[in-house]
C-alpha positions as YAML, in Angstrom:
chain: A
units: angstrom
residues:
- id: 1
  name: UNK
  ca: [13.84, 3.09, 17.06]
- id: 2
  name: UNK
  ca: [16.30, 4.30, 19.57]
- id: 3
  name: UNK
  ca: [13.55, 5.70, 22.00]
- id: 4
  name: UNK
  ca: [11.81, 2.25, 21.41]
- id: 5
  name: UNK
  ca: [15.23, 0.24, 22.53]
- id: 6
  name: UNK
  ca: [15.46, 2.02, 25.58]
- id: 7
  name: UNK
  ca: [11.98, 1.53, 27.00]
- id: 8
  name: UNK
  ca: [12.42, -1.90, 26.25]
- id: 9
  name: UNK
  ca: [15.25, -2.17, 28.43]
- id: 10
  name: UNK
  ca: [13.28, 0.14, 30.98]
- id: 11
  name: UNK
  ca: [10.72, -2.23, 31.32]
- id: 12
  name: UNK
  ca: [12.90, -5.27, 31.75]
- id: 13
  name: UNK
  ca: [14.78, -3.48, 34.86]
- id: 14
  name: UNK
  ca: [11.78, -2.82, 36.04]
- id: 15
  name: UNK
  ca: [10.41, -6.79, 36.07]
- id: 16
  name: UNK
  ca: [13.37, -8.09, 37.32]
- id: 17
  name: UNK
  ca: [13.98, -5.04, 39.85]
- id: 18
  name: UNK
  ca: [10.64, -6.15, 41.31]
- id: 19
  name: UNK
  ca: [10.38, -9.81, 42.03]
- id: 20
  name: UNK
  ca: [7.80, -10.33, 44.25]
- id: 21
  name: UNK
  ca: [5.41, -8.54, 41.70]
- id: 22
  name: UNK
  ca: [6.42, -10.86, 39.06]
- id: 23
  name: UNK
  ca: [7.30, -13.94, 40.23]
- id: 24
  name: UNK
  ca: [6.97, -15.54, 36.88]
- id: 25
  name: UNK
  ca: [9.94, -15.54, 34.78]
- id: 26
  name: UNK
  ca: [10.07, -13.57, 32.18]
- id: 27
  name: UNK
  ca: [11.07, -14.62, 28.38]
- id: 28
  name: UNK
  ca: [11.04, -12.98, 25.23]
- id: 29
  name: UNK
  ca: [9.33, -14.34, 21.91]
- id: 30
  name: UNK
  ca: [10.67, -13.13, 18.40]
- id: 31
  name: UNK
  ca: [7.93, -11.40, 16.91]
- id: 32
  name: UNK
  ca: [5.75, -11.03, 20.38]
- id: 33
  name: UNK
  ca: [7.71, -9.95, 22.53]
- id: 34
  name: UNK
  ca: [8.53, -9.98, 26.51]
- id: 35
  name: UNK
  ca: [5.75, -12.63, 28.16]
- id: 36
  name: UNK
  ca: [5.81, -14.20, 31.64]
- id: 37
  name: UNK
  ca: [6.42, -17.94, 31.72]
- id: 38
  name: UNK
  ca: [4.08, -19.94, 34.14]
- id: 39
  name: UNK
  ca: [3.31, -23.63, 34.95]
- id: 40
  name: UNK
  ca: [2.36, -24.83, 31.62]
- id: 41
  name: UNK
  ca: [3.78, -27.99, 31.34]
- id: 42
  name: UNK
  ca: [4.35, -30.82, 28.53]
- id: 43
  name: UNK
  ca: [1.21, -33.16, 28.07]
- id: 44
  name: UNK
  ca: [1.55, -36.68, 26.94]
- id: 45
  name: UNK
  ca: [-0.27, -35.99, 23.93]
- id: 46
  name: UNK
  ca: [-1.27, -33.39, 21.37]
- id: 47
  name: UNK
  ca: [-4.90, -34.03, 21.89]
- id: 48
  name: UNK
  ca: [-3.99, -33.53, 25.82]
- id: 49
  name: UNK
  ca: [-1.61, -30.39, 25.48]
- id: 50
  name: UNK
  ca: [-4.63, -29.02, 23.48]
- id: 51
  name: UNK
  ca: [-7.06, -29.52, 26.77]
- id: 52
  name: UNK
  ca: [-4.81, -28.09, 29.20]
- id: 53
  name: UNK
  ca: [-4.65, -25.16, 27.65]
- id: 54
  name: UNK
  ca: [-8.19, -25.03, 27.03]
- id: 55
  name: UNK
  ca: [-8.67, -25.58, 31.08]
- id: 56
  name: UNK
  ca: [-6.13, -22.67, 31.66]
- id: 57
  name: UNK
  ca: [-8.60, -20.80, 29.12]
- id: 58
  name: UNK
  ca: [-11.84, -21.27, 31.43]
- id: 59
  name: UNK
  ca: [-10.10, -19.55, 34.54]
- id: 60
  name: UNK
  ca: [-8.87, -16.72, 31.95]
- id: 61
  name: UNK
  ca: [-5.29, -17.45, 32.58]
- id: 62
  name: UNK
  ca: [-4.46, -16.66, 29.09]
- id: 63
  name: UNK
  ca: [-0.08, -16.69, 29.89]
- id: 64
  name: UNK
  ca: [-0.52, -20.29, 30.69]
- id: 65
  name: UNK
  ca: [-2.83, -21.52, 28.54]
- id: 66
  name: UNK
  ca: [-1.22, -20.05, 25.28]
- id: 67
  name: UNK
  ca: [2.40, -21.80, 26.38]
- id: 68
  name: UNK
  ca: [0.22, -25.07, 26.46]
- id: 69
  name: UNK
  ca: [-0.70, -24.26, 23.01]
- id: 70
  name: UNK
  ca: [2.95, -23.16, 21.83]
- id: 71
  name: UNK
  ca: [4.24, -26.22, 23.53]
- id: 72
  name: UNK
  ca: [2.03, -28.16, 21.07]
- id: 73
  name: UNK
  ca: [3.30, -26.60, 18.19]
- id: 74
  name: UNK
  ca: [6.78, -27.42, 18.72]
- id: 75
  name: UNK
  ca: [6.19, -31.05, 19.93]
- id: 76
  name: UNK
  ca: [3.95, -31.92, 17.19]
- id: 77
  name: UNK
  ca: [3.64, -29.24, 14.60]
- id: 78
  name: UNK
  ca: [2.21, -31.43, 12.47]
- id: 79
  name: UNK
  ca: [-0.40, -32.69, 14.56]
- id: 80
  name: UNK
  ca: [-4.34, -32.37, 13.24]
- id: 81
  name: UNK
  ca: [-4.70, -30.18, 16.34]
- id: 82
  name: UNK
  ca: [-2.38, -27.58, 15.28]
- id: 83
  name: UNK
  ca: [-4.57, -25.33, 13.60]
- id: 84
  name: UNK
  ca: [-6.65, -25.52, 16.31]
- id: 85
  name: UNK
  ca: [-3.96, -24.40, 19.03]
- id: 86
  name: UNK
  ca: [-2.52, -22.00, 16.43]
- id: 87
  name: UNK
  ca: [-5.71, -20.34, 16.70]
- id: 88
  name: UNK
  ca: [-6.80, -20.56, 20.26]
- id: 89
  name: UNK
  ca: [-2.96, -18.53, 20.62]
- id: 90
  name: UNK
  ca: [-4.68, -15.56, 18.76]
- id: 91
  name: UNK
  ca: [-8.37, -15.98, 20.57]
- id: 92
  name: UNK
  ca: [-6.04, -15.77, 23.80]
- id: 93
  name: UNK
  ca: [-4.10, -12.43, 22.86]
- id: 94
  name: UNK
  ca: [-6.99, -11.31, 21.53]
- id: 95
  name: UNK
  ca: [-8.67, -11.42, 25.26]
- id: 96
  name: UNK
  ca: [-5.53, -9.70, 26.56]
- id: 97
  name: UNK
  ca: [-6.73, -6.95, 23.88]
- id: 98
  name: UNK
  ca: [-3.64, -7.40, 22.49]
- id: 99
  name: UNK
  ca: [-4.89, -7.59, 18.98]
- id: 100
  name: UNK
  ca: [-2.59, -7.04, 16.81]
- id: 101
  name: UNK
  ca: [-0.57, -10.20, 17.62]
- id: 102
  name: UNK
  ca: [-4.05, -11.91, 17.68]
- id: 103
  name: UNK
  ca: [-4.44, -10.98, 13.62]
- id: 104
  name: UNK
  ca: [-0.87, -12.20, 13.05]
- id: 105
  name: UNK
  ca: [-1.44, -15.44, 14.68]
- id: 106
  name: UNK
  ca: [-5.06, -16.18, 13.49]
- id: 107
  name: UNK
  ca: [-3.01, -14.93, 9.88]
- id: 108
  name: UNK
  ca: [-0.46, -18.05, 10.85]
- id: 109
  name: UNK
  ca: [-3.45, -20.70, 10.36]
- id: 110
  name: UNK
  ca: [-4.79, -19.19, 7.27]
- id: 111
  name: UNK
  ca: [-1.16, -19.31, 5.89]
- id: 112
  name: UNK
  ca: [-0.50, -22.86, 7.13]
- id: 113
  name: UNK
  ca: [-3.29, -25.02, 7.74]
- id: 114
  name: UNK
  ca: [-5.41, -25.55, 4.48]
- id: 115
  name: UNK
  ca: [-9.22, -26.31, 5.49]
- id: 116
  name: UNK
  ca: [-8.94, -24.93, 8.73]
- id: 117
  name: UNK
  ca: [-12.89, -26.11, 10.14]
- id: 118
  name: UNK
  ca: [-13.04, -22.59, 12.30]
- id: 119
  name: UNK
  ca: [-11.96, -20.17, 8.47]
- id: 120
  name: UNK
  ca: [-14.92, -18.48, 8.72]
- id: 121
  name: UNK
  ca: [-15.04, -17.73, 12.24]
- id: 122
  name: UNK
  ca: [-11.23, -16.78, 11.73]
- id: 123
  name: UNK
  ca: [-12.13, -14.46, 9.15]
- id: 124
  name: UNK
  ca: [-14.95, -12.71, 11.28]
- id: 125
  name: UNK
  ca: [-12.32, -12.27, 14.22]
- id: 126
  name: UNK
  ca: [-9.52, -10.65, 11.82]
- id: 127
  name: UNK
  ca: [-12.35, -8.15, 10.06]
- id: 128
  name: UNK
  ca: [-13.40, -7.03, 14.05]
- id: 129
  name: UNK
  ca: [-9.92, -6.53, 15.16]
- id: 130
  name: UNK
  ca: [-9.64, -4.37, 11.39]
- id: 131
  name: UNK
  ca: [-12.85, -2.49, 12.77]
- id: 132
  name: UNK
  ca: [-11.35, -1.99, 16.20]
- id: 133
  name: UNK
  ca: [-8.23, -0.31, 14.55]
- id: 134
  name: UNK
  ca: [-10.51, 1.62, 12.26]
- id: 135
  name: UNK
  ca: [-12.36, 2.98, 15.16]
- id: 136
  name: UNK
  ca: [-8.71, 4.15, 16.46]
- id: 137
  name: UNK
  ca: [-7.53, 1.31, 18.14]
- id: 138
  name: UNK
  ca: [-3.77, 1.46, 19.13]
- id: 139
  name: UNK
  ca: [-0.73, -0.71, 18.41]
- id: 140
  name: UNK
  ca: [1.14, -2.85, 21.68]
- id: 141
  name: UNK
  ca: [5.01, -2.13, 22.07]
- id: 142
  name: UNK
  ca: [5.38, -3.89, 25.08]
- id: 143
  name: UNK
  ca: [2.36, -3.84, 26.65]
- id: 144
  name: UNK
  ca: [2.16, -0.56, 25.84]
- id: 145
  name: UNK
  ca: [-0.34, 0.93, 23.27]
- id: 146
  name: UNK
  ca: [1.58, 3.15, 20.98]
- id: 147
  name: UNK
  ca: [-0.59, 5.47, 18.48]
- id: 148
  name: UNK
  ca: [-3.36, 4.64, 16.02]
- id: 149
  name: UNK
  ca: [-2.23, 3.24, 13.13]
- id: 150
  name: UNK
  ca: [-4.66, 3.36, 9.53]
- id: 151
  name: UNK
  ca: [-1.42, 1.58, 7.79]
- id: 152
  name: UNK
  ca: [-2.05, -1.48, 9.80]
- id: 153
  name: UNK
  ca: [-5.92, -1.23, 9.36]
- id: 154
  name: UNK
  ca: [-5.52, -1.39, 6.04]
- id: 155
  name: UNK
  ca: [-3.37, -4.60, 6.25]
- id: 156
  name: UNK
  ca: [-5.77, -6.37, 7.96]
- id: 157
  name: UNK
  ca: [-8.47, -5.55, 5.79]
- id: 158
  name: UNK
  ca: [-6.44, -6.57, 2.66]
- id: 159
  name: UNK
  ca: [-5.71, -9.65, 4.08]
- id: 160
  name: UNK
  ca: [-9.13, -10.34, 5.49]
- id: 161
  name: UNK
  ca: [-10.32, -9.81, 1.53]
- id: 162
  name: UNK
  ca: [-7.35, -12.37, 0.12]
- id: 163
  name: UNK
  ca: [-8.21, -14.67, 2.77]
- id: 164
  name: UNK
  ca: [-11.34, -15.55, 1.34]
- id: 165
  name: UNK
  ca: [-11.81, -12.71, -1.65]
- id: 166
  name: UNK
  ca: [-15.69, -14.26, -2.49]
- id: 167
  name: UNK
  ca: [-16.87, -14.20, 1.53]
- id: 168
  name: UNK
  ca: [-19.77, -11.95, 2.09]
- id: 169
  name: UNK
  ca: [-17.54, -10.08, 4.16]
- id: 170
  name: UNK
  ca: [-15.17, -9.09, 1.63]
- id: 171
  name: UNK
  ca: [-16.96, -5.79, 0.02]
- id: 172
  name: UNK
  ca: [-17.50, -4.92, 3.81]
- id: 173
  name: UNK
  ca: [-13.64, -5.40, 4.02]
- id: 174
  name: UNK
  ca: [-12.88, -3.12, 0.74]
- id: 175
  name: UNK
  ca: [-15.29, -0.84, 1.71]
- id: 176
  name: UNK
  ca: [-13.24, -0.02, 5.06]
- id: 177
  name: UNK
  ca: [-10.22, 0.24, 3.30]
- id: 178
  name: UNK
  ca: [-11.35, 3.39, 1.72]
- id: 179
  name: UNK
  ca: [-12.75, 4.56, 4.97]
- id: 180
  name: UNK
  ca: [-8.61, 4.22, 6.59]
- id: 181
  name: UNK
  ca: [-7.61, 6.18, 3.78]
- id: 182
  name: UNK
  ca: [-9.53, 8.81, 4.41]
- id: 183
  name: UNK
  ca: [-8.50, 9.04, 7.49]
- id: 184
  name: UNK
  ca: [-5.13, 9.62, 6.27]
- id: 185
  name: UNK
  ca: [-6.43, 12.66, 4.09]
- id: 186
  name: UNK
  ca: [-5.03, 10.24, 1.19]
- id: 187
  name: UNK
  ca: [-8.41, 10.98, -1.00]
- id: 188
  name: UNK
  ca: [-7.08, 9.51, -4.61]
- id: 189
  name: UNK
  ca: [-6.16, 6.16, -2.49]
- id: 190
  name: UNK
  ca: [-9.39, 6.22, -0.86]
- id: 191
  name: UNK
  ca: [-11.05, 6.48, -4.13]
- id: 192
  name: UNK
  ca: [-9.03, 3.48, -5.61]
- id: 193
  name: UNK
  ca: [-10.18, 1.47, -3.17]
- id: 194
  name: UNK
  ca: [-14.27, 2.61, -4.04]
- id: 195
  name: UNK
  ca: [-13.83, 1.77, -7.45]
- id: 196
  name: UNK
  ca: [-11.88, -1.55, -6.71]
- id: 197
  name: UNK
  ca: [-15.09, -2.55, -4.43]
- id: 198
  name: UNK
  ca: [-17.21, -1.68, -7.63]
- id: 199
  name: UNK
  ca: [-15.22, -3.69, -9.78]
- id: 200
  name: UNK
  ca: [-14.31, -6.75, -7.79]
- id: 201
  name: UNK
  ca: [-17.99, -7.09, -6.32]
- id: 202
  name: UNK
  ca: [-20.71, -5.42, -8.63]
- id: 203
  name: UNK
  ca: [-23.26, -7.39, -7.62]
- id: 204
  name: UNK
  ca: [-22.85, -6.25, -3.88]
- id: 205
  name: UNK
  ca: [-25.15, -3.83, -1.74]
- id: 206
  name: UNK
  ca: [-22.39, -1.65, -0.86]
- id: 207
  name: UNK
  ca: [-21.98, -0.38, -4.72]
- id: 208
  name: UNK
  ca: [-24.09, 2.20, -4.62]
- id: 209
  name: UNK
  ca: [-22.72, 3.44, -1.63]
- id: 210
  name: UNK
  ca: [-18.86, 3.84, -3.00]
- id: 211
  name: UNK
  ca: [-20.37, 5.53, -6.08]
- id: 212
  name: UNK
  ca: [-21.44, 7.96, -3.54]
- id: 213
  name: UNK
  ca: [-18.20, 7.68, -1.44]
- id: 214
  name: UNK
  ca: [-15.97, 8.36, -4.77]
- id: 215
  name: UNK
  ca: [-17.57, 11.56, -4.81]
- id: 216
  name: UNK
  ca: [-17.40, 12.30, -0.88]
- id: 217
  name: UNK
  ca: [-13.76, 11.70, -1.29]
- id: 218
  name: UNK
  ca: [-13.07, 14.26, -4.18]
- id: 219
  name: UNK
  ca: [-15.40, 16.16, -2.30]
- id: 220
  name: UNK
  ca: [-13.21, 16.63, 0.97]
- id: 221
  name: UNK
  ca: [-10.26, 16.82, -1.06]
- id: 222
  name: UNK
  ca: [-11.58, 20.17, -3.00]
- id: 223
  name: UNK
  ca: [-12.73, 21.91, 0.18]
- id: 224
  name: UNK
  ca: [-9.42, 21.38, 2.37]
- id: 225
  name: UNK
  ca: [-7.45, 24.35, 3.56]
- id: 226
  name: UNK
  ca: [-6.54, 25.31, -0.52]
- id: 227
  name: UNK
  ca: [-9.32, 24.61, -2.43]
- id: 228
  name: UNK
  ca: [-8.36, 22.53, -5.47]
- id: 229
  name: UNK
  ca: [-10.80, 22.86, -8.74]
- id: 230
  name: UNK
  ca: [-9.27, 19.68, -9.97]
- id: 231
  name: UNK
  ca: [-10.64, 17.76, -7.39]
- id: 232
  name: UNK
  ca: [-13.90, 20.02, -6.94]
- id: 233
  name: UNK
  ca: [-14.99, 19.18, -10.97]
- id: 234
  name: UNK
  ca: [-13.97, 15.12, -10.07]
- id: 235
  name: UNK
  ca: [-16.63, 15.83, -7.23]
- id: 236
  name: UNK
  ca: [-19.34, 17.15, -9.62]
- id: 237
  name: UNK
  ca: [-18.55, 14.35, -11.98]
- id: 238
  name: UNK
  ca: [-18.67, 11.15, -9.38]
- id: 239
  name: UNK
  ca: [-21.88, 12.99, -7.56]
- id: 240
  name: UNK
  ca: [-23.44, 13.12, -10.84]
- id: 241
  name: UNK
  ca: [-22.69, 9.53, -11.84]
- id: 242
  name: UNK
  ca: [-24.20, 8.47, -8.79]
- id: 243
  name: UNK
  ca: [-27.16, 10.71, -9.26]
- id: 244
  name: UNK
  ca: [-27.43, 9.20, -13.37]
- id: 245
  name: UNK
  ca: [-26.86, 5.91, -11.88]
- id: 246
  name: UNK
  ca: [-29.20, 5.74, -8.82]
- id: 247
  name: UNK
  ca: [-31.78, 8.57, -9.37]
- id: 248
  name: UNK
  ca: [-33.55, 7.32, -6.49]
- id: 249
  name: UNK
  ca: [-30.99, 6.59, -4.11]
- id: 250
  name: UNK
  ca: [-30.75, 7.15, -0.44]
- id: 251
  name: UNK
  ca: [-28.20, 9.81, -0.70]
- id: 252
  name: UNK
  ca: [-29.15, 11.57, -4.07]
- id: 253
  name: UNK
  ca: [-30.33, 14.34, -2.22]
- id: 254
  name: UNK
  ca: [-27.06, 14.92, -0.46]
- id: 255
  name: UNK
  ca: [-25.28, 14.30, -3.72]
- id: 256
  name: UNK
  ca: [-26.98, 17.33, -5.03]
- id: 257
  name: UNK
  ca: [-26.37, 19.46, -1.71]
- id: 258
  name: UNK
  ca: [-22.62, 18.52, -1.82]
- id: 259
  name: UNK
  ca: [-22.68, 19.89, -5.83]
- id: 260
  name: UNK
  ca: [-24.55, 22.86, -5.13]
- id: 261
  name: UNK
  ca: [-21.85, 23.62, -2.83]
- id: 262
  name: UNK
  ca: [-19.18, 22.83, -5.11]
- id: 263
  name: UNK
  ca: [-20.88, 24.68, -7.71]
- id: 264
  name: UNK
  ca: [-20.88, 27.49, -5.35]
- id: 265
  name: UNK
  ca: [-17.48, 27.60, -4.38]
- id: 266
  name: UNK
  ca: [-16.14, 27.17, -7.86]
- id: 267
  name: UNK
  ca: [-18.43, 30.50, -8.77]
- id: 268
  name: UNK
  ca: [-16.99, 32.33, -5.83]
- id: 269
  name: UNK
  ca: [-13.26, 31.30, -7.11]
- id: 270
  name: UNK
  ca: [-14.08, 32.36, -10.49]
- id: 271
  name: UNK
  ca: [-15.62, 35.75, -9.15]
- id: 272
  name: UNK
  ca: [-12.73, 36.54, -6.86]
- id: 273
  name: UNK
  ca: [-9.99, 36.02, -9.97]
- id: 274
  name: UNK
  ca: [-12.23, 38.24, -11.97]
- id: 275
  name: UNK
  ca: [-12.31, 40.90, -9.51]
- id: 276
  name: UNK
  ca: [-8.94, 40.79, -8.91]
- id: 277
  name: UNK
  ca: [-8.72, 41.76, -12.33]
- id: 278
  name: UNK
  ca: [-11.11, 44.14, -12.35]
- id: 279
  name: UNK
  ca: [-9.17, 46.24, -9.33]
- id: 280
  name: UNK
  ca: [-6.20, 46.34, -11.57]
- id: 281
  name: UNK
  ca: [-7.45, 47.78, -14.37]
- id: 282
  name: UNK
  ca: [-6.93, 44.76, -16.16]
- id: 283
  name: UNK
  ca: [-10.49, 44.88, -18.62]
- id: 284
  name: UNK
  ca: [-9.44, 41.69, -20.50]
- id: 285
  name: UNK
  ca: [-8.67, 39.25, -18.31]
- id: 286
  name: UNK
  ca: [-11.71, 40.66, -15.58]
- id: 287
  name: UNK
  ca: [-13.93, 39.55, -18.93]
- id: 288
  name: UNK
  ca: [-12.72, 36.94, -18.89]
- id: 289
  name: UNK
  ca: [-13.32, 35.58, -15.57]
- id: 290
  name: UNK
  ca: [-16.47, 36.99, -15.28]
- id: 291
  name: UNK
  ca: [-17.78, 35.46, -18.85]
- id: 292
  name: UNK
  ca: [-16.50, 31.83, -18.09]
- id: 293
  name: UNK
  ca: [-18.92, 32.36, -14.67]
- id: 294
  name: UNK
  ca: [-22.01, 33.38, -16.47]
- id: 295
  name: UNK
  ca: [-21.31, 30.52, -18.75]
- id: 296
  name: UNK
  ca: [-20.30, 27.61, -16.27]
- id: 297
  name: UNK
  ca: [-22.41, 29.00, -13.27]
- id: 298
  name: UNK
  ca: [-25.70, 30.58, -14.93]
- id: 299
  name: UNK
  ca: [-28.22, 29.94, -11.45]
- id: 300
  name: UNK
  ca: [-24.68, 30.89, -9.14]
- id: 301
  name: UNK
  ca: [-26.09, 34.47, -7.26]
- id: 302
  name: UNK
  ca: [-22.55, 35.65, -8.10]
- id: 303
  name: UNK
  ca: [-23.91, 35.45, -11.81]
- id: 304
  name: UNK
  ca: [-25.90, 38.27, -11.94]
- id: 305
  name: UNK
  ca: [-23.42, 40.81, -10.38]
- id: 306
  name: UNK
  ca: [-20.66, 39.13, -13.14]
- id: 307
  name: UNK
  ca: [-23.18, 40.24, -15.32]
- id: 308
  name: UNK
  ca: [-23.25, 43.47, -14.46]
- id: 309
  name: UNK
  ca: [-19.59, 44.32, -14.53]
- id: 310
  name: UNK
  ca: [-19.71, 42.86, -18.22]
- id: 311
  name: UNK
  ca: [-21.79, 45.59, -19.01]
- id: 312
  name: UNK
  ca: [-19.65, 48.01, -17.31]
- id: 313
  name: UNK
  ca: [-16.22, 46.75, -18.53]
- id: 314
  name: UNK
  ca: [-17.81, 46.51, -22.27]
- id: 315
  name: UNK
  ca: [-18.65, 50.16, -22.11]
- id: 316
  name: UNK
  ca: [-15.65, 51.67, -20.80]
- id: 317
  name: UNK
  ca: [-13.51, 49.50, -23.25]
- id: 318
  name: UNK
  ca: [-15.89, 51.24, -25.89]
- id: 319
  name: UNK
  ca: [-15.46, 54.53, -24.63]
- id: 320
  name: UNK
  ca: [-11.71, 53.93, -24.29]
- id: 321
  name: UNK
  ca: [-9.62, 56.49, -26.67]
- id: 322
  name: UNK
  ca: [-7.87, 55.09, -29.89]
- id: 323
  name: UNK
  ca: [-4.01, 55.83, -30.39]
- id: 324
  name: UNK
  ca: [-3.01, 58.78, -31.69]
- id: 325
  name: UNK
  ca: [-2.46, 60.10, -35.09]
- id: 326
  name: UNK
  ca: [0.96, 60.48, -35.17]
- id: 327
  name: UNK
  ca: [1.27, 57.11, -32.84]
- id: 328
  name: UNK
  ca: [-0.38, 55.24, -36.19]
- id: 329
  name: UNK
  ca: [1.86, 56.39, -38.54]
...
């Protein structure tokens, strides 16, 4: 925050230390921030106001023509065209690419004006601007992009999904939530938000499609840096369900790559403990491993060497000595 304080004051000496680059005054907006002011002026009427900045629009002068629309709001804030300039504020930052204020202001019409006639097209612009940050789009701090940010993806997309939960667009919405958290290696999130889709919209295309992505999820979890059986048997379980549930499915094939591999790995972690064992001496526990391999793992090609050392370890445990008389008695 500190750092963030003093580039803001870095930037201000720099407007007003050149003049004849800016010769626009500058002001700063709670919640925007620092904006040029510049010959928007006060209209006789709301319906007027709402033209002028719609003619400041058409030469792309988006300063000018979003004070037109502010000065709307303030005059007559309960006007019938102050949705409409509400909204043409957040088409206008969203031409400045300056889209995260755009989803906060087209947010301010879904929050205030109740049968807004442009919702749906409202709706469309907030799930692009969630796509844009999904594709690693970066946050403004004063006119300066900052860093990618899958927290404020997901934001959008939750709000995109309570602003009109029943829209076709909604599952799409859910869908992408999952997606962010991936992103953020935060797999059991990402898997929440699958199953919510599945729940909340069973009847929509995308369902098969998070079955598979539940799955995917557990998947990349097991196989990180430490490799996590928890998470590799959830894998085996969701790729299965999706396999039970769509046997002819467009990604049943992969499903059964991905738990071959799993499969795989889990035989190799299960041979490695037993051999471990095995090196030390340790006949008992080496069985062990090596029996639960053969048992869980019977196709693995590390099952036919486990079986092998079973045969080994069995007869040199039966060759093994007794105790001693006098150790008996």
């Amino acid at each position: 925050m500190h750092r963030f304080r003093i580039l803001a004051l870095a930037v201000v000496a720099t407007l007003l230390a050149f003049p004849a680059r800016c010769p626009a005054p500058v002001v700063y907006r709670p919640g925007e921030g620092w904006e040029t002011k510049g010959s928007a002026t006060a209209a006789v009427t709301p319906k007027d106001q709402l033209e002028q900045g719609k003619e400041f629009e058409k030469v792309q002068n988006w300063s000018d023509a979003m004070d037109s629309y502010r000065m709307l709001l303030k005059r007559w804030p309960t006007s019938i065209h102050a949705g409409e300039a509400q909204f043409r504020i957040g088409y206008c930052q969203e031409q400045q690419r300056d889209y995260y204020k755009a989803f906060l202001s087209y947010q301010k019409v879904a929050d205030s004006y109740q049968g807004f006639e442009k919702f749906d097209e409202l709706i469309q612009r907030q799930y692009k601007i969630g796509n844009l940050f999904l594709a690693g789009e970066r946050v403004k701090f004063l006119f300066i992009k900052t860093f990618p940010s899958m927290d404020r993806t997901v934001e959008i997309y939750e709000k995109v999904i309570k602003n009109a939960p029943y829209s076709e667009i909604a599952p799409s919405a859910q869908m992408a939530i999952g997606y962010a958290r991936e992103k953020q290696k935060r797999f059991d999130d990402a898997v929440v938000a699958y199953q919510k889709l599945i729940e909340k919209y069973p009847r929509s295309s995308l369902v098969e499609e998070a079955y598979f992505n539940i799955g995917l999820a557990y998947y990349r979890a097991a196989t990180r840096a430490e490799y996590d059986q928890g998470y590799a048997n959830k894998a085996v379980d969701a790729f299965n369900e999706y396999r039970t549930k769509y046997p002819g499915g467009s990604k049943a094939d992969i499903a059964r790559e991905h738990i071959g591999k799993v499969q795989t790995d889990q035989a190799r972690g299960l041979f490695e403990v037993a051999r471990f064992y095995d090196k030390q001496k340790e006949v008992a526990g080496a069985l062990v491993y090596y029996n639960e391999l053969i048992a869980r793992h019977p196709k693995s090609s590390y099952s036919e060497e486990a079986k092998q050392r079973v045969e080994v370890l069995r007869r040199l445990a039966a060759l093994k000595p007794g105790p001693k008389a006098e150790e008996k008695q």
